[in-house]
C-alpha positions in Angstrom: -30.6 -36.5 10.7 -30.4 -40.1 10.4 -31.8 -42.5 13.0 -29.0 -43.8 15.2 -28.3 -47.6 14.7 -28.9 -49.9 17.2 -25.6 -51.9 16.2 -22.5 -49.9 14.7 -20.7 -51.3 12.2 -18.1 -49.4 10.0 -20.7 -48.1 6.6 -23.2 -47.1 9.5 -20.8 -44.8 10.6 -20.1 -43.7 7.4 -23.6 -43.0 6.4 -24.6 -41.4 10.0 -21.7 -38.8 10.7 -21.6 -37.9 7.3 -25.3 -37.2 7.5 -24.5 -35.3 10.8 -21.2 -33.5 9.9 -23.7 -31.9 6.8 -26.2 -30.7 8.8 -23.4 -29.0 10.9 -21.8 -27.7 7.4 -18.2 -29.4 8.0 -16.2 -29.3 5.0 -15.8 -32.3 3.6 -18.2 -34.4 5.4 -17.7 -37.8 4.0 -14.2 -37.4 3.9 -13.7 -36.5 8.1 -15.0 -39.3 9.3 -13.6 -42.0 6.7 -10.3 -39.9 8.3 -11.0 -40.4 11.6 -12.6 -43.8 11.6 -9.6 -44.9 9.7 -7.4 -43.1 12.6 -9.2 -45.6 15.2 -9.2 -48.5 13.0 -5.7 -48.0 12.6 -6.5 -49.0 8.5 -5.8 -47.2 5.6 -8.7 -44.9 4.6 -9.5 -47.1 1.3 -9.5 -50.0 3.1 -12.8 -49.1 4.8 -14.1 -50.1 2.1 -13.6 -53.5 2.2 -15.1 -53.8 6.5 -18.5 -52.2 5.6 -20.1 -55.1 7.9 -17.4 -55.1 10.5 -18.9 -54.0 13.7 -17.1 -51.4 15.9 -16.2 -52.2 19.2 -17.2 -50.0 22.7 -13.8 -49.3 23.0 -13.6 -47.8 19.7 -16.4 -45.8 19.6 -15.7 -44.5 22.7 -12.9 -43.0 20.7 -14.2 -42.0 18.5 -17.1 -40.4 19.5 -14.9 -36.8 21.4 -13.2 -36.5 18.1 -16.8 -36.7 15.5 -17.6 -34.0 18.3 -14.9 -32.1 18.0 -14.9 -32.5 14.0 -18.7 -31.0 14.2 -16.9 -28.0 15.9 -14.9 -27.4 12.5 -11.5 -28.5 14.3 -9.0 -29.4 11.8 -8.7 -33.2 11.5 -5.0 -33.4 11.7 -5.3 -31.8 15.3 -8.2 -34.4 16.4 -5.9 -37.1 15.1 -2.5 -35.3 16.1 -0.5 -36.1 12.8 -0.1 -36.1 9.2 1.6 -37.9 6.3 4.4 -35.5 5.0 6.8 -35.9 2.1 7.9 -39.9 3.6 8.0 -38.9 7.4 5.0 -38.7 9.5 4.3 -35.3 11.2 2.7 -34.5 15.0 0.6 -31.1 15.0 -1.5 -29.4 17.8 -2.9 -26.1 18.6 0.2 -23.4 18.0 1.6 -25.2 15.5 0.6 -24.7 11.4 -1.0 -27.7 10.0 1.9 -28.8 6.5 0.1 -27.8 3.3 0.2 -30.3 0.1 2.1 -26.9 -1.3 5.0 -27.1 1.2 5.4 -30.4 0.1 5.7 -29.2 -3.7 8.4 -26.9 -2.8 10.0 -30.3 -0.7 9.9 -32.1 -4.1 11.3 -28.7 -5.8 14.4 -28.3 -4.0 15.4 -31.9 -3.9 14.3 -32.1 -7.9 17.1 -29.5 -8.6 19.6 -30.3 -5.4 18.8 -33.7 -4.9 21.9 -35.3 -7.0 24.4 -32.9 -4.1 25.5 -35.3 -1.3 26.4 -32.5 1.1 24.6 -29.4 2.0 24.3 -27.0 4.8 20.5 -25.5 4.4 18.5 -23.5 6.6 14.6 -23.2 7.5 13.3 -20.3 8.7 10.2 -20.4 10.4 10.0 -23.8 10.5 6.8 -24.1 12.6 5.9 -28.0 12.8 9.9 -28.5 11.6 7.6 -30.5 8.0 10.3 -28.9 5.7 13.9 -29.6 7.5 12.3 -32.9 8.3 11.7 -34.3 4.9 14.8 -33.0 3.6 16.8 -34.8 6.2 15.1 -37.4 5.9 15.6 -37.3 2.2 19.1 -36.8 2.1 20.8 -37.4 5.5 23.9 -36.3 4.4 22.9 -32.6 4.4 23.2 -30.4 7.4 20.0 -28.7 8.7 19.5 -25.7 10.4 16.0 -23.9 11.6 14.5 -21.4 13.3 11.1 -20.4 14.6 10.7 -17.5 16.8 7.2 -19.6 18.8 8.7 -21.5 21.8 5.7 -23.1 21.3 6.1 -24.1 17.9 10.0 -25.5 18.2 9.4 -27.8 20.8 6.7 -29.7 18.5 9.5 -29.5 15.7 12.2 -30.8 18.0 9.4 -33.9 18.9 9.0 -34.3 15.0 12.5 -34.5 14.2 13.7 -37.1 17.4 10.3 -39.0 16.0 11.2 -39.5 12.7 15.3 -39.6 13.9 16.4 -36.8 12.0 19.0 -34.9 13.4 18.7 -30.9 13.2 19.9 -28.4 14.8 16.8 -25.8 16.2 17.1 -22.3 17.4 14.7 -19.6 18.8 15.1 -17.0 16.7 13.4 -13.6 15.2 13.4 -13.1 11.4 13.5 -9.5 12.0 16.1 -9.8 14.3 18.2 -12.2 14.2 20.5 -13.5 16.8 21.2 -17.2 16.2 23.0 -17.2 12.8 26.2 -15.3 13.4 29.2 -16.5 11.4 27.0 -18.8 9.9 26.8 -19.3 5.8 24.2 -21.9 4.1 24.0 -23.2 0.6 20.1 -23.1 0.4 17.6 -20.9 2.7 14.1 -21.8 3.0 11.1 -20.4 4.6 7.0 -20.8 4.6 6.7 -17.6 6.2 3.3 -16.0 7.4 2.1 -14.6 4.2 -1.6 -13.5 4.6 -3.0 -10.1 5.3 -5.3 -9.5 8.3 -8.2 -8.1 6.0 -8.3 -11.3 4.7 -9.1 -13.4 8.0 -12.8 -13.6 7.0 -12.6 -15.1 4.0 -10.8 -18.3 5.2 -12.4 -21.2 6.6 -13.6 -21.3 9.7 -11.1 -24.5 10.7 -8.5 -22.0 9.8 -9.2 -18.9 11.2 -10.1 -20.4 14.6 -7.7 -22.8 15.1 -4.4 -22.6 13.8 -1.9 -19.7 15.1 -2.3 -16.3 13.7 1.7 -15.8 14.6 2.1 -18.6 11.8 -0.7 -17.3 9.0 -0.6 -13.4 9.2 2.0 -10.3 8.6 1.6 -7.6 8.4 2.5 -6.9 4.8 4.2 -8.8 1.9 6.5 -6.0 2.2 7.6 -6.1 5.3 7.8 -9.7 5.7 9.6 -10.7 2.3 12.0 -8.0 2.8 13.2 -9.1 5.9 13.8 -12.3 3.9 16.1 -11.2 1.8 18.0 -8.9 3.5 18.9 -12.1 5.9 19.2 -14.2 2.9 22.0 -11.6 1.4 23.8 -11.6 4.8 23.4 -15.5 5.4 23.6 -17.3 2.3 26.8 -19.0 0.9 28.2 -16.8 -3.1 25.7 -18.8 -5.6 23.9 -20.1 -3.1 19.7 -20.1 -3.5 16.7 -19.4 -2.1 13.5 -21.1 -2.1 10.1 -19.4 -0.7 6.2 -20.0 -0.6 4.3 -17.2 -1.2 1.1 -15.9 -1.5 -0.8 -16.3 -5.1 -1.7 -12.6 -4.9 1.8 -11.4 -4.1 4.0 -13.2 -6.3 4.7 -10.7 -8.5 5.6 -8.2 -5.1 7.8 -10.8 -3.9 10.1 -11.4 -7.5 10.0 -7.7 -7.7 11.8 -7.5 -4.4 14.5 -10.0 -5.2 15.1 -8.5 -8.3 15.5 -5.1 -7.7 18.3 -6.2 -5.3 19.6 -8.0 -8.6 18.8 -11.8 -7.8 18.5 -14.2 -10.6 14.7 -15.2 -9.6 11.5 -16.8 -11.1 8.6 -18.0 -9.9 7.1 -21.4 -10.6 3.1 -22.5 -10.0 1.9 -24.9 -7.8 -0.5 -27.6 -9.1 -3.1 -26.2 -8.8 -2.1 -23.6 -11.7 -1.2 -20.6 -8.9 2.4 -18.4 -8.3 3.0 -20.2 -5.0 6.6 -20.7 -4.9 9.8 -18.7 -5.6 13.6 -19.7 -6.4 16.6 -16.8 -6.3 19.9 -17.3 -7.0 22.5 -15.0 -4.9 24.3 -12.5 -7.1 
């Protein structure tokens, strides 16, 4: 590891926690603590570039020293830091709430892409989890009227922060996807959900940042089945005549989750997220 300097300035930083987060095998080493220095500098990450000589003060490494710790311990960044950058708004996260994924924000840029140009909607999230999705559309298009549920008590009162932080008005109920209480006499024009779409067996193969610290209640169910299903049998009941449906899914279930829309004779396709991979799906009520 490399020797501690006797004076800490911002490229000695750099050099040593990179050096230090390797030897503890973080992912992206260099990258967490140009994050997290960048968090305490208040500065953009780039812009460390340009303060390689500036020294850090006692009060800032005091700061910063718990969360390099905590980083060495494979916690997520966004929960050392307590927020990310989301579609325009800005996003608080802690333990028992799902970190946003760059995907959810495709499906954001989706649905505004094809609903964008429609002054007034009433849309629905279900299982909104850190409330990222209702959020940015809000915030997007204020004249819309947003709905969303989560069945974590946990999880809502983080999305009811994030939406009185950003001032985005929404209306939040605890609800059950597989039971659903909250909705009655209620009809949306679009219905969205990131729902928990990865199979226990597959716990072990995710990093370690994921599997140990973000909610299980928010990354597994118990099959694509099961969970998709329940999806569009409250999408039929709860969505306006022409109205449509937008979901995430999981790149090895695509096909399992069109087939279930379409054998219930939806108009549905699946499109690919960037990185080439069946992440997201649209249906049209019949």
């Amino acid at each position: 590891m490399s020797k501690v300097p006797s004076v800490w300035t911002v490229l000695s930083m750099l050099e040593w926690a990179t050096d230090f987060f390797e030897q503890k095998q973080v992912k992206s080493p260099r990258f967490s603590i140009e994050w997290l220095l960048a968090h305490v500098l208040s500065i953009k990450r780039l812009d460390l570039y340009l303060a390689y000589d500036r020294p850090l003060s006692s009060t800032e490494l005091e700061e910063l020293r718990p969360m390099v710790k905590r980083r060495s311990n494979h916690e997520p960044l966004q929960y050392i830091t307590g927020e990310i950058d989301f579609h325009h708004v800005k996003i608080k996260v802690q333990p028992g709430v799902l970190i946003p994924r760059q995907e959810t924000e495709q499906l954001v840029d989706w649905i505004l892409e094809l609903h964008g140009d429609v002054d007034s909607l009433k849309v629905l999230d279900i299982g909104t989890g850190s409330g990222c999705i209702p959020i940015a559309l809000k915030h997007a298009r204020p004249g819309w009227e947003v709905f969303a549920t989560e069945i974590s008590q946990e999880a809502l009162d983080i999305a009811k922060k994030n939406a009185e932080y950003n001032k985005t008005d929404i209306s939040f109920h605890k609800d059950d996807l597989f039971h659903p209480e909250s909705l009655e006499n209620q009809k949306f024009d679009l219905i969205i959900s990131n729902p928990p779409y990865i199979h226990p067996d597959e716990k072990n193969s995710l990093d370690d940042e994921v599997k140990n610290y973000e909610p299980e209640l928010a990354l597994f169910c118990e099959s694509t089945q099961k969970m998709y299903q329940a999806l569009e049998d409250l999408c039929s009941k709860y969505l306006q005549t022409k109205g449509s449906v937008f979901l995430e899914l999981h790149e090895d279930h695509s096909q399992e989750v069109l087939h279930i829309f379409q054998e219930h004779d939806w108009e549905a396709i699946v499109k690919h997220d960037y990185g080439q991979k069946p992440r997201f799906l649209k249906a049209k009520k019949p």
